[in-house]
LUMVO-805160 format. One record per residue (C-alpha): residue in three letters; x, y, z; chain. Coordinates in steps of 0.25 Angstrom, whole numbers. Example, Ala and Ser with C-alpha at 12.3 -4.5 7.8 and 13.67 -1.06 7.14 Angstrom:
2
(atom 'ALA'; (49; -18; 31); 'A'),
(atom 'SER'; (55; -4; 29); 'A'),
***
This chain:
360
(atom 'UNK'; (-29; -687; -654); 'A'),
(atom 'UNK'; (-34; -702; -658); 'A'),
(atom 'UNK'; (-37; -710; -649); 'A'),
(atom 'UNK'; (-38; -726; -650); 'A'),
(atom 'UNK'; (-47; -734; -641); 'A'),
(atom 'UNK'; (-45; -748; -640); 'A'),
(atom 'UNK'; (-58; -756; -634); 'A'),
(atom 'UNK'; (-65; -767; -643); 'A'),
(atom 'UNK'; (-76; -779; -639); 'A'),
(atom 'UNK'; (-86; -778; -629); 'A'),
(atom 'UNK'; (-91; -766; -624); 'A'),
(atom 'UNK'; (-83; -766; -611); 'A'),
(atom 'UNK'; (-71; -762; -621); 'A'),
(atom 'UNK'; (-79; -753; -630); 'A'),
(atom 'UNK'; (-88; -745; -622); 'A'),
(atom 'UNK'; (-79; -740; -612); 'A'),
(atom 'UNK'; (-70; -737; -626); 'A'),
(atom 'UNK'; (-81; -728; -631); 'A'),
(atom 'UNK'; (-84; -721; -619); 'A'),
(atom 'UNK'; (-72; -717; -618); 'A'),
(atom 'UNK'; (-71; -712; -633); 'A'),
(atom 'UNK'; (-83; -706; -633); 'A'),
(atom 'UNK'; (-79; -696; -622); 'A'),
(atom 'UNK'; (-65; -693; -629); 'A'),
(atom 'UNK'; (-72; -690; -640); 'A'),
(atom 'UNK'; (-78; -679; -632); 'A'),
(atom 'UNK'; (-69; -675; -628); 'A'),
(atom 'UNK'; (-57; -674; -637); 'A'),
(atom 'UNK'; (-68; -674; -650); 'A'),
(atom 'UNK'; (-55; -671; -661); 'A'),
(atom 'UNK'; (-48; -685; -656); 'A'),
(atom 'UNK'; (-50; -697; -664); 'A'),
(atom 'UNK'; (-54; -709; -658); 'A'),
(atom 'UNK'; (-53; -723; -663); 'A'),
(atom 'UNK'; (-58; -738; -658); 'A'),
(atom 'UNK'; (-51; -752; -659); 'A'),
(atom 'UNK'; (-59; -763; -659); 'A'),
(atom 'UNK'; (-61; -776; -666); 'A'),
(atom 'UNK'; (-69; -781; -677); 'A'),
(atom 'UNK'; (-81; -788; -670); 'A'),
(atom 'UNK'; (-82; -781; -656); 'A'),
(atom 'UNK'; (-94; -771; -651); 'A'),
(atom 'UNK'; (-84; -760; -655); 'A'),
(atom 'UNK'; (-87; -760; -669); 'A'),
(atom 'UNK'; (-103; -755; -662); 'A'),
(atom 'UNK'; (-99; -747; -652); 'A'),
(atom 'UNK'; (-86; -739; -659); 'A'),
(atom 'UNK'; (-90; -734; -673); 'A'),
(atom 'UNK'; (-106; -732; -664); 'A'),
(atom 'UNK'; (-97; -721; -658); 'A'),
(atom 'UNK'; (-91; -716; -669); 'A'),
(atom 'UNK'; (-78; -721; -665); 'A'),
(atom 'UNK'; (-68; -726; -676); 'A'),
(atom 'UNK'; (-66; -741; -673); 'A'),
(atom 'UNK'; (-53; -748; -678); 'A'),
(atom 'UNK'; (-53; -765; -677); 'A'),
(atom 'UNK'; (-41; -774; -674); 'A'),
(atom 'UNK'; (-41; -788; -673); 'A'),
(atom 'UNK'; (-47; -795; -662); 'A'),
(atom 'UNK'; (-36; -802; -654); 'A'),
(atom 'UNK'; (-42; -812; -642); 'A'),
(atom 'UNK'; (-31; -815; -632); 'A'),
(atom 'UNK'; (-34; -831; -630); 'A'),
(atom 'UNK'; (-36; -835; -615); 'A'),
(atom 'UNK'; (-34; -850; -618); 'A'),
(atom 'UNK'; (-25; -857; -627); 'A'),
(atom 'UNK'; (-30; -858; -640); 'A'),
(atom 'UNK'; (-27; -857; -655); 'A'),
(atom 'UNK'; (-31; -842; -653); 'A'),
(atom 'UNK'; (-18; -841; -642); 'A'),
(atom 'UNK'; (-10; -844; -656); 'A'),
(atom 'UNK'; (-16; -833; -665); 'A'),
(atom 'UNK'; (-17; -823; -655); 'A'),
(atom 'UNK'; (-4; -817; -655); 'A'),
(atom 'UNK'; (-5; -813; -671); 'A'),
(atom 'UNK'; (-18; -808; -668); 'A'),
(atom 'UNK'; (-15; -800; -657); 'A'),
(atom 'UNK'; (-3; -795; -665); 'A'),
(atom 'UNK'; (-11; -790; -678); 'A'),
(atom 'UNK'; (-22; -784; -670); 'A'),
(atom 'UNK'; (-10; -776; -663); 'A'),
(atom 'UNK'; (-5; -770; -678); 'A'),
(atom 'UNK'; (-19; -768; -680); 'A'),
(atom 'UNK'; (-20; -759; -667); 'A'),
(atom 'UNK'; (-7; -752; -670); 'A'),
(atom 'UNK'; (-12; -747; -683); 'A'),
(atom 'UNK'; (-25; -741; -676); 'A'),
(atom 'UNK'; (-18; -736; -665); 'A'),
(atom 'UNK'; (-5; -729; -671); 'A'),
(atom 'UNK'; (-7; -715; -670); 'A'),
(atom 'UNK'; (-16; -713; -660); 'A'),
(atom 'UNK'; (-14; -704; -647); 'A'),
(atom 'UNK'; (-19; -716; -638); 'A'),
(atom 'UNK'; (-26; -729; -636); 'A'),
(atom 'UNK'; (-36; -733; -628); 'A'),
(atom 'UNK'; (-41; -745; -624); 'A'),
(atom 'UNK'; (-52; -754; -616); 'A'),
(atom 'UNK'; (-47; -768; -616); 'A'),
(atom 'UNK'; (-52; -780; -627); 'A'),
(atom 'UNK'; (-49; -786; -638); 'A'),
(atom 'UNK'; (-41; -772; -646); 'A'),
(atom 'UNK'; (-33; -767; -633); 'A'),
(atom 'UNK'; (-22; -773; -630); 'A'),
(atom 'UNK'; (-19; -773; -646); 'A'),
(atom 'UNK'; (-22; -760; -645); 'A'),
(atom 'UNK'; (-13; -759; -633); 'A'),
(atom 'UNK'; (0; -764; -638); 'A'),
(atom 'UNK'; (-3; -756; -652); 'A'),
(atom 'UNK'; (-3; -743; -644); 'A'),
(atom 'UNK'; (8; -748; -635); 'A'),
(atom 'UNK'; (17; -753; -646); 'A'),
(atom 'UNK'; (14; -738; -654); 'A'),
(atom 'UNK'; (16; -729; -642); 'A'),
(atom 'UNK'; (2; -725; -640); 'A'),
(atom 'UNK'; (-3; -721; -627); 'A'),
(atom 'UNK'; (-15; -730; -622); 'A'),
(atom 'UNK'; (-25; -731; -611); 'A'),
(atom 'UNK'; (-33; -743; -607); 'A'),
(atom 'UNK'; (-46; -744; -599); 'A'),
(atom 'UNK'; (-50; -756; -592); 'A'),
(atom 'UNK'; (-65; -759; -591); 'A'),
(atom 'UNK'; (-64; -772; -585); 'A'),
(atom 'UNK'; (-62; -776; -570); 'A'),
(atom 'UNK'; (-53; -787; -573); 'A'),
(atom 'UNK'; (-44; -781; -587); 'A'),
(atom 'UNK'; (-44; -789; -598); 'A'),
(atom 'UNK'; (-30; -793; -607); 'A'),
(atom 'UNK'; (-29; -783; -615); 'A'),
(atom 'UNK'; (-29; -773; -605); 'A'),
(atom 'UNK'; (-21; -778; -596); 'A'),
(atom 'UNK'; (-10; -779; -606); 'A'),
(atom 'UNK'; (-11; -765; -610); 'A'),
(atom 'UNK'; (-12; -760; -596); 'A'),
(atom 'UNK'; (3; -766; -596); 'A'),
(atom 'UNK'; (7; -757; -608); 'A'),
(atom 'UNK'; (2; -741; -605); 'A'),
(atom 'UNK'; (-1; -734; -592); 'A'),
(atom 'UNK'; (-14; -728; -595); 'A'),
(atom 'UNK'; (-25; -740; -589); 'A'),
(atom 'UNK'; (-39; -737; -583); 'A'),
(atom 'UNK'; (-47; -747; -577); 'A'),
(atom 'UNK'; (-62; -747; -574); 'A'),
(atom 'UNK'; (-60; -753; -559); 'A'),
(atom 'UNK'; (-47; -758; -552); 'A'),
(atom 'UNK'; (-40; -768; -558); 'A'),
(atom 'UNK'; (-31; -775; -547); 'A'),
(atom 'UNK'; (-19; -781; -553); 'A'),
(atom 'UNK'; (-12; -779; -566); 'A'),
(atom 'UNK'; (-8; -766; -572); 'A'),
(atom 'UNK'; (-24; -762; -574); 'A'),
(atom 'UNK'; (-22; -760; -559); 'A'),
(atom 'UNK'; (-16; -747; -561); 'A'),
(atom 'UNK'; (-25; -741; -571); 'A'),
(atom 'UNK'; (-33; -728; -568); 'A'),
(atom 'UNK'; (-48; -733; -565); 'A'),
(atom 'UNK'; (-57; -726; -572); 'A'),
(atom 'UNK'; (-72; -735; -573); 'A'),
(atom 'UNK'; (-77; -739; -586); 'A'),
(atom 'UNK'; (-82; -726; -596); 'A'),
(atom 'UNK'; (-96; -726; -596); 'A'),
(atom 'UNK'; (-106; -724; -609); 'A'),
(atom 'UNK'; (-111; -712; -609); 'A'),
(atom 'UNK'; (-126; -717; -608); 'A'),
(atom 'UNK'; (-123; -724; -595); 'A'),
(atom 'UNK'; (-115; -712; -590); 'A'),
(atom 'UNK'; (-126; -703; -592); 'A'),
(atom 'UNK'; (-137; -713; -585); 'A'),
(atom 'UNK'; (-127; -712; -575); 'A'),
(atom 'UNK'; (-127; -698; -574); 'A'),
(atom 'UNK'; (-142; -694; -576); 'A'),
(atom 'UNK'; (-146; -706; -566); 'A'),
(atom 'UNK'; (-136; -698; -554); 'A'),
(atom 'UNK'; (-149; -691; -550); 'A'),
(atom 'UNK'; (-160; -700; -548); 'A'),
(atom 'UNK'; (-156; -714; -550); 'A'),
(atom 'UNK'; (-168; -720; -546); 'A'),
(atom 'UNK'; (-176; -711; -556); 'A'),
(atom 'UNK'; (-166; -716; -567); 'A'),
(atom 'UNK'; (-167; -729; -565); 'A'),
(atom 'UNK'; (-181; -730; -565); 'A'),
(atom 'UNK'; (-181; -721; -579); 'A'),
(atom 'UNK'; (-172; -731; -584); 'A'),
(atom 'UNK'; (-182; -743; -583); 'A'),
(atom 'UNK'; (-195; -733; -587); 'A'),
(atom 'UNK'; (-187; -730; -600); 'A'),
(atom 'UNK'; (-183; -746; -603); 'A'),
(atom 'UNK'; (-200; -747; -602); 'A'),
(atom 'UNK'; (-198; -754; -588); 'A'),
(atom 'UNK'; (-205; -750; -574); 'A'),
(atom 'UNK'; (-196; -742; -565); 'A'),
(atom 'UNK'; (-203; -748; -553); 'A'),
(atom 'UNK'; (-199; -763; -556); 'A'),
(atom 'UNK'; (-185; -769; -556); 'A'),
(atom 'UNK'; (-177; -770; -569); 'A'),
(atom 'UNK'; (-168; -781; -572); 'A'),
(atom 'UNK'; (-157; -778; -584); 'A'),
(atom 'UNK'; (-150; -789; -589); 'A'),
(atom 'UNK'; (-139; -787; -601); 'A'),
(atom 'UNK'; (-128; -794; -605); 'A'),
(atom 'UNK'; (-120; -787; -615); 'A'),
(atom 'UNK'; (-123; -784; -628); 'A'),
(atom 'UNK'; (-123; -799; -634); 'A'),
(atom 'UNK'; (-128; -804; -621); 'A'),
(atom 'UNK'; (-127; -818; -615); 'A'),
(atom 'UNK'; (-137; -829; -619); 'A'),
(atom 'UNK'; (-135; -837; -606); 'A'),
(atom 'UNK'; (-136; -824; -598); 'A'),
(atom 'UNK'; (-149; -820; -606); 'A'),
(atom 'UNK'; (-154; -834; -605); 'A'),
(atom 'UNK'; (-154; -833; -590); 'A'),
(atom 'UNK'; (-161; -820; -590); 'A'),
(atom 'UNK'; (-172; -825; -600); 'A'),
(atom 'UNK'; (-175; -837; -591); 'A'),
(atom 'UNK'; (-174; -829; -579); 'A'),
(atom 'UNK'; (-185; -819; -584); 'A'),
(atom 'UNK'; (-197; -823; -574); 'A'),
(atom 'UNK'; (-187; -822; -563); 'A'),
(atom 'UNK'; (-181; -809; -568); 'A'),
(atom 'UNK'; (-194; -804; -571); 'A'),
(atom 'UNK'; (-203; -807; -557); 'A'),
(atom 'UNK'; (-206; -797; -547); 'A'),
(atom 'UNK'; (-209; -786; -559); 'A'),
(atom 'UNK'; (-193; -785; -562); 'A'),
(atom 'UNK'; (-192; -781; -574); 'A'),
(atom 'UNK'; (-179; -786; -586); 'A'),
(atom 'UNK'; (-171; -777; -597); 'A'),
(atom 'UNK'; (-164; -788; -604); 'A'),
(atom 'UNK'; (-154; -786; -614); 'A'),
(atom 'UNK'; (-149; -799; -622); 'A'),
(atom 'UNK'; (-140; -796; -630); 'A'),
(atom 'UNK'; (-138; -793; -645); 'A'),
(atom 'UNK'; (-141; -807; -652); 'A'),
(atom 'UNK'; (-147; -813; -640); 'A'),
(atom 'UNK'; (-163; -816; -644); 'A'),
(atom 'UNK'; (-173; -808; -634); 'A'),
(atom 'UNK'; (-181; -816; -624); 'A'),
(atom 'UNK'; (-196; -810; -623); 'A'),
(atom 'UNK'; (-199; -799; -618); 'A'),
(atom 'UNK'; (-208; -800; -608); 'A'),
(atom 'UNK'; (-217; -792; -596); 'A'),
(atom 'UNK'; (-206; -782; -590); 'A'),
(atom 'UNK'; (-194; -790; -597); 'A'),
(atom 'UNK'; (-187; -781; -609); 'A'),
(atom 'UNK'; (-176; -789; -618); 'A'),
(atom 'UNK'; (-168; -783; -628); 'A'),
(atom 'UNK'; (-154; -785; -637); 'A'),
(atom 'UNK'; (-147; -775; -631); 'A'),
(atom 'UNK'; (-149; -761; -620); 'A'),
(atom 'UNK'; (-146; -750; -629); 'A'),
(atom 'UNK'; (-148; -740; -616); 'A'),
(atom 'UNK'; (-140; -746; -606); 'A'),
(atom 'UNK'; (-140; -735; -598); 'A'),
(atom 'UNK'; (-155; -734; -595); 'A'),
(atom 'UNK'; (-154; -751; -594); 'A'),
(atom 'UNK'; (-143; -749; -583); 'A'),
(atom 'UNK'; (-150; -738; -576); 'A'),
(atom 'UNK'; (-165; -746; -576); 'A'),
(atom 'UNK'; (-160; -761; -572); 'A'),
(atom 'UNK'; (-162; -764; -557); 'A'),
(atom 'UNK'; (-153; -778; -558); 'A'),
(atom 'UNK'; (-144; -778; -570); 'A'),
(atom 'UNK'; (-139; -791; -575); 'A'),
(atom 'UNK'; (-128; -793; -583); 'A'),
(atom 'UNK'; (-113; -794; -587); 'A'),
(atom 'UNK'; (-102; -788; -580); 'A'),
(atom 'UNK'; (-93; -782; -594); 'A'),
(atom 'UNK'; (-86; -768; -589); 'A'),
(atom 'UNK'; (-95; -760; -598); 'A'),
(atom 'UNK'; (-109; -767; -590); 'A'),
(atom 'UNK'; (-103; -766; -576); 'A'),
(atom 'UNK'; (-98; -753; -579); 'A'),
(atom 'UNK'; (-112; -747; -582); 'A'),
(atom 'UNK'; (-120; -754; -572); 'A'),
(atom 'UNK'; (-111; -748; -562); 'A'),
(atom 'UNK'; (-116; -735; -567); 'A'),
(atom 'UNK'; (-130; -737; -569); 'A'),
(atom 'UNK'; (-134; -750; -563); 'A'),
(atom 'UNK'; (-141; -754; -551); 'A'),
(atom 'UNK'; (-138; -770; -546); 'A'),
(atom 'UNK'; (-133; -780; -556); 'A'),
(atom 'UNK'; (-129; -794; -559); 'A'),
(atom 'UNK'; (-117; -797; -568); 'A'),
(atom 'UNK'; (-113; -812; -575); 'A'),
(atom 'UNK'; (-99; -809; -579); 'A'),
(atom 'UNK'; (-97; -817; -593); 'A'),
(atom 'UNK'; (-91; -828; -589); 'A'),
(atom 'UNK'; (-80; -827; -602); 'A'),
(atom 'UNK'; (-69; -817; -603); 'A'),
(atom 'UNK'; (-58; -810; -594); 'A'),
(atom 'UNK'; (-68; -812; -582); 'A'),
(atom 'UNK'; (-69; -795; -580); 'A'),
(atom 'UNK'; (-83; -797; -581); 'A'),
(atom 'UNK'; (-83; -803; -566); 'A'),
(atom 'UNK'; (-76; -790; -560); 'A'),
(atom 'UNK'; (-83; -780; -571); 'A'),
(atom 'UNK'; (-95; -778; -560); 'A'),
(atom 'UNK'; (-86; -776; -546); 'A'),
(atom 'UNK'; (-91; -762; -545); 'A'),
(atom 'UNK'; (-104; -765; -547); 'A'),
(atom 'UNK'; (-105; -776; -537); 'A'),
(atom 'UNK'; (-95; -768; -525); 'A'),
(atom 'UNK'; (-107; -757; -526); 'A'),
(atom 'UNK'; (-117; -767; -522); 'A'),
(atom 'UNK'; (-123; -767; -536); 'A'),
(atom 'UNK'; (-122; -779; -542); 'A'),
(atom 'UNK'; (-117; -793; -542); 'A'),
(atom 'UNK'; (-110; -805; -550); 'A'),
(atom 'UNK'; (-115; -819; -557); 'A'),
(atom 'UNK'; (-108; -828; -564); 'A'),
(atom 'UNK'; (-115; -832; -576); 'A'),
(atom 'UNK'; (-115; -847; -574); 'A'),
(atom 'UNK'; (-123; -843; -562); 'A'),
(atom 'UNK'; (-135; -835; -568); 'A'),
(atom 'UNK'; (-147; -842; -571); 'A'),
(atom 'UNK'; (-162; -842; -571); 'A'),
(atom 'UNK'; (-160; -847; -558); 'A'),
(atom 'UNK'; (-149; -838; -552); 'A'),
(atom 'UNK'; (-160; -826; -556); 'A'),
(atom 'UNK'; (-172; -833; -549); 'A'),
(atom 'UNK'; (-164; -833; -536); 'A'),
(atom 'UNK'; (-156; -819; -537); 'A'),
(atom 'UNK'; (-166; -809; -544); 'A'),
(atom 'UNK'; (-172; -805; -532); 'A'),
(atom 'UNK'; (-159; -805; -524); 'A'),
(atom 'UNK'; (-152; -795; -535); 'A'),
(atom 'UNK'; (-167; -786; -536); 'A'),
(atom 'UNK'; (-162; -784; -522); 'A'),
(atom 'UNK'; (-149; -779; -524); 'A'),
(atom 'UNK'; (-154; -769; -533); 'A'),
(atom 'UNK'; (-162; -763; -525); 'A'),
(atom 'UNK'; (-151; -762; -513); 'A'),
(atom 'UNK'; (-142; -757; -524); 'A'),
(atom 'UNK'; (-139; -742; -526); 'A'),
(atom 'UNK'; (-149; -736; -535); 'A'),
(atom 'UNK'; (-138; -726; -542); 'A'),
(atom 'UNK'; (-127; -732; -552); 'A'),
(atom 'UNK'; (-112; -728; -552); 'A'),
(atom 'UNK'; (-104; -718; -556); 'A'),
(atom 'UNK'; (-90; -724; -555); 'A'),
(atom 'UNK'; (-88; -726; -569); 'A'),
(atom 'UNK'; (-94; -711; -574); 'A'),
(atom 'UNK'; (-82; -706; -575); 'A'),
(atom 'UNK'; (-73; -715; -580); 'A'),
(atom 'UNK'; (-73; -710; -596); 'A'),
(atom 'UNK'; (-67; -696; -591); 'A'),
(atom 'UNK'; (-57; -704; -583); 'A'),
(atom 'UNK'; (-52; -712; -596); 'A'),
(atom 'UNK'; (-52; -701; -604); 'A'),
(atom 'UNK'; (-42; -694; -594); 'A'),
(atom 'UNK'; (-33; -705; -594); 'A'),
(atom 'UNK'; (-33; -705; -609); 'A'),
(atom 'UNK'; (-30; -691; -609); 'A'),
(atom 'UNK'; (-18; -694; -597); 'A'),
(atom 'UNK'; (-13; -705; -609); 'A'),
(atom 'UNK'; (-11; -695; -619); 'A'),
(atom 'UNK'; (-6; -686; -611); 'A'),
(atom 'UNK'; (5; -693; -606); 'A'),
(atom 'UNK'; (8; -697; -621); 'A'),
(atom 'UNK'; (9; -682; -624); 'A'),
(atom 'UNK'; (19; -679; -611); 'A'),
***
């Protein structure tokens, strides 16, 4: 069996894509399972990290103003379809999680009377699959999508990685214990709130910007600051009870130990603070399909969390809402969420109903 998984970009795209492999690869270990992806995006870490065979097409941006790029997008969108086609012909079915290789990748598997599946991270579904959700019946989503064809899809939750699966798991116990584990382990005191801030893995310079010049206030009363700024962003100083690094490499444990998170909203983020996560703040990035504003619905609906928008969030901002959102925490339910646990197992089953009805 081969199986072709389309998902290239940002994490929201890839992670989920390799959740899912991963557990296929378990399961069916004799199948041979391969990635598209383009030249530059955070696949060409993540996939062959796994020991996944990675397979580039061009990168085709669908303009969303009218430019010289409206001109040149057709040819490109063209020559990044052959390229899939040659990829995916042959193959038992296609898989894919939306960006900048799916809806190439749908077409090519359309066109060549391939099976495919698409999953949907996203609260709000980007182009490419929503064209593709026109074209197979086989759509998850990870929340109810209200209009379009997405709103038929099977809701499945986002597949989790396996290290925040497992915090998930092994916390059920005793969550208070885990959690104040989690800050021992990171060298904090468990007895003194613990701020996390993260913004992806480049990180955003006006974001981190107001965190550095918000530190006395982020830092008063004992509280304590995790900082993550990102991969070429310089690192503030690190100070009494303020810890700044590049990047988390255990977000797991950074999840499980923050009192007040504050961050993006991506599908991936949202998706693991729902599981582990105790109160958080998200800035949308203000760019984009705008998905990043309804990404944190389920957080928010359990009382665990809140919205900003960037332009908003200042030093100032901080001063006058630190305490408020300390607060919340506190009033928030101490044990994270398991509504996303099973959503691998889900995919993999409706992957398996795919091919079934291709073998009927």
């Amino acid at each position: 069996m081969k199986i072709i998984f389309a998902g290239g970009g940002t994490a929201g795209h890839v992670e989920p894509a390799l959740a899912i492999a991963r557990l296929w690869r378990e399961k069916y270990p004799n199948d041979s399972l391969e990635f598209i992806g383009t030249a530059k995006g955070l696949e060409n870490q993540l996939v062959p990290a796994a020991n996944f065979k990675l397979h580039h097409i061009p990168k085709v941006v669908m303009p969303r103003k009218v430019s010289l790029a409206v001109i040149s997008a057709p040819a490109a969108f063209l020559k990044a379809l052959g390229a899939a086609r040659q990829i995916i012909k042959g193959a038992d079915l296609l898989i894919g999680f939306g960006g900048y290789v799916s809806a190439p990748s749908y077409l090519a598997a359309k066109s060549l009377g391939i099976p495919f599946v698409i999953h949907e991270a996203n609260a709000k579904p980007g182009f490419a699959n929503r064209l593709g959700a026109r074209l197979t019946p086989n759509v998850a989503v990870a929340q109810a999508v209200q209009n379009g064809a997405l709103s038929r899809a099977l809701i499945t939750g986002i597949p989790l990685r396996s290290d925040v699966a497992k915090a998930l798991t092994d916390s059920t116990a005793d969550w208070a214990k885990a959690r104040a584990s989690a800050k021992a382990s990171l060298g904090f005191s468990p007895n003194a709130p613990l701020i996390l801030a993260f913004f992806g893995s480049q990180g955003s310079v006006a974001l981190n910007s107001v965190i550095e010049k918000s530190l006395p206030t982020l830092l008063s009363n004992g509280n304590q600051l995790l900082h993550a700024v990102g991969k070429l962003n310089p690192l503030p100083r690190i100070q009494e009870r303020y810890k700044s690094t590049e990047y988390i490499e255990d977000m797991a444990i950074a999840y499980l130990a923050a009192d007040l998170i504050i961050s993006r909203s991506g599908a991936i983020s949202c998706s693991e603070i729902n599981a582990l996560g105790r109160y958080s703040l998200f800035i949308p990035l203000p760019i984009g399909n705008g998905e990043q504003r309804y990404n944190a619905s389920q957080v928010i609906a359990q009382g665990r969390g809140e919205v900003i928008n960037q332009e908003l969030f200042s030093p100032a901002w901080v001063s006058s809402n630190l305490g408020r959102l300390l607060e919340k925490s506190v009033a928030s339910p101490i044990a994270g969420s398991g509504s996303d646990l099973n959503a691998s197992e889900k995919i993999i089953n409706f992957m398996e109903h795919a091919l079934s009805g291709k073998n009927d």
